[in-house]
C-alpha positions as CSV (number, residue, x, y, z in Angstrom):
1,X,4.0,6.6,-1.6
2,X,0.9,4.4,-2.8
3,X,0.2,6.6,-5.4
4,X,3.0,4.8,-7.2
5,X,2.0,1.4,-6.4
6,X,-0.1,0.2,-8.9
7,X,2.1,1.7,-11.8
8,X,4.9,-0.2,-10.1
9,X,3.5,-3.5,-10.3
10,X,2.4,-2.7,-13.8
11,X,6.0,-2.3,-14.9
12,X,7.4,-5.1,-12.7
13,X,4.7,-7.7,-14.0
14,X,5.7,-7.0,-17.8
15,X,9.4,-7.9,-17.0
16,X,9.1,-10.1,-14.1
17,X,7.5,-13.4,-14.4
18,X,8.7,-15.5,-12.2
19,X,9.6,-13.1,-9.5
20,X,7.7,-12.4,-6.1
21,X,6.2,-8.5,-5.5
22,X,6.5,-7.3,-2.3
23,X,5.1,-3.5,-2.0
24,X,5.5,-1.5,1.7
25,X,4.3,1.6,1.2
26,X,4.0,4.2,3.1
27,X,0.5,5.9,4.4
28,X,1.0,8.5,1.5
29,X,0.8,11.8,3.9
30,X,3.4,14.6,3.6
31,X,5.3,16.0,6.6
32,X,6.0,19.7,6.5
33,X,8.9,19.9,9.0
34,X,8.5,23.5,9.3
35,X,5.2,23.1,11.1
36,X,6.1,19.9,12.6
37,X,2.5,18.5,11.0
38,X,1.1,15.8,8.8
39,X,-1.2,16.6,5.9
40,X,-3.2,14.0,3.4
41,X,-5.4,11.4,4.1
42,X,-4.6,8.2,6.0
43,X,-8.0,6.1,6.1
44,X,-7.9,2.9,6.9
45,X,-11.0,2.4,3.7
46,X,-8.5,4.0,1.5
47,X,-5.9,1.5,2.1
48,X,-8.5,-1.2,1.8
49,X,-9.4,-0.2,-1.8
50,X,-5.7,0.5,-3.0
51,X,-4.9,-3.3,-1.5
52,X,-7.3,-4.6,-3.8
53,X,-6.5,-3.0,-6.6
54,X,-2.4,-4.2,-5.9
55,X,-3.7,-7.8,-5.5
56,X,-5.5,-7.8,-8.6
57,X,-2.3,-6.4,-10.5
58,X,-0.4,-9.3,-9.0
59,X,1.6,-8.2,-5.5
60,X,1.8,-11.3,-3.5
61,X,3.1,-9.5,-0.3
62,X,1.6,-6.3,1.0
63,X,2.7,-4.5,3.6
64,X,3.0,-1.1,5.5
65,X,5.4,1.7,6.0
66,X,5.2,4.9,8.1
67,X,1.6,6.1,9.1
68,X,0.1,2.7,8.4
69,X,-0.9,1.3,11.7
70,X,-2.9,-1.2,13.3
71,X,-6.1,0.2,11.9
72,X,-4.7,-0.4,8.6
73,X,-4.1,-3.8,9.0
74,X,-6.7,-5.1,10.7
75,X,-9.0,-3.1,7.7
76,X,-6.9,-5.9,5.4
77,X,-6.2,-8.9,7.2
78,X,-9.3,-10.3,5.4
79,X,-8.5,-9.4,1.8
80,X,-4.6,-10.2,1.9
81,X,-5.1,-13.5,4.0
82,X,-8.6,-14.4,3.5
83,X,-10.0,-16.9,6.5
């Protein structure tokens, strides 16, 4: 889930220095399999700001697991591979 992203890197960075970090999170949203039903948020400006914040704690690959769609991407294709 993002909300561990950032604290990830973190950890990885202090121990890591010569290594790559790839993160592929997922859209953060819960499935309740009772009701057959998502709950959270998945905003594309959400992702945005959380991709920053992972690029400025040193990822170098970001990427995107369930519930992060085309939206998503396209909301980052300009911070992650400027043009």
């Amino acid at each position: 889930a993002p909300r561990y992203i950032s604290g990830l890197i973190r950890s990885l960075k202090s121990v890591l220095t010569n290594k790559k970090i790839v993160v592929y999170p997922n859209s953060g949203e819960v499935f309740n399999a009772q009701n057959k039903t998502w709950s959270g948020i998945s905003d594309p400006n959400t992702y945005v700001h959380m991709v920053k914040e992972w690029i400025e704690l040193g990822a170098d690959i970001i990427g995107g697991c369930c519930r992060i769609g085309p939206e998503h991407v396209r909301s980052v294709k300009g911070i992650v591979y400027p043009l």
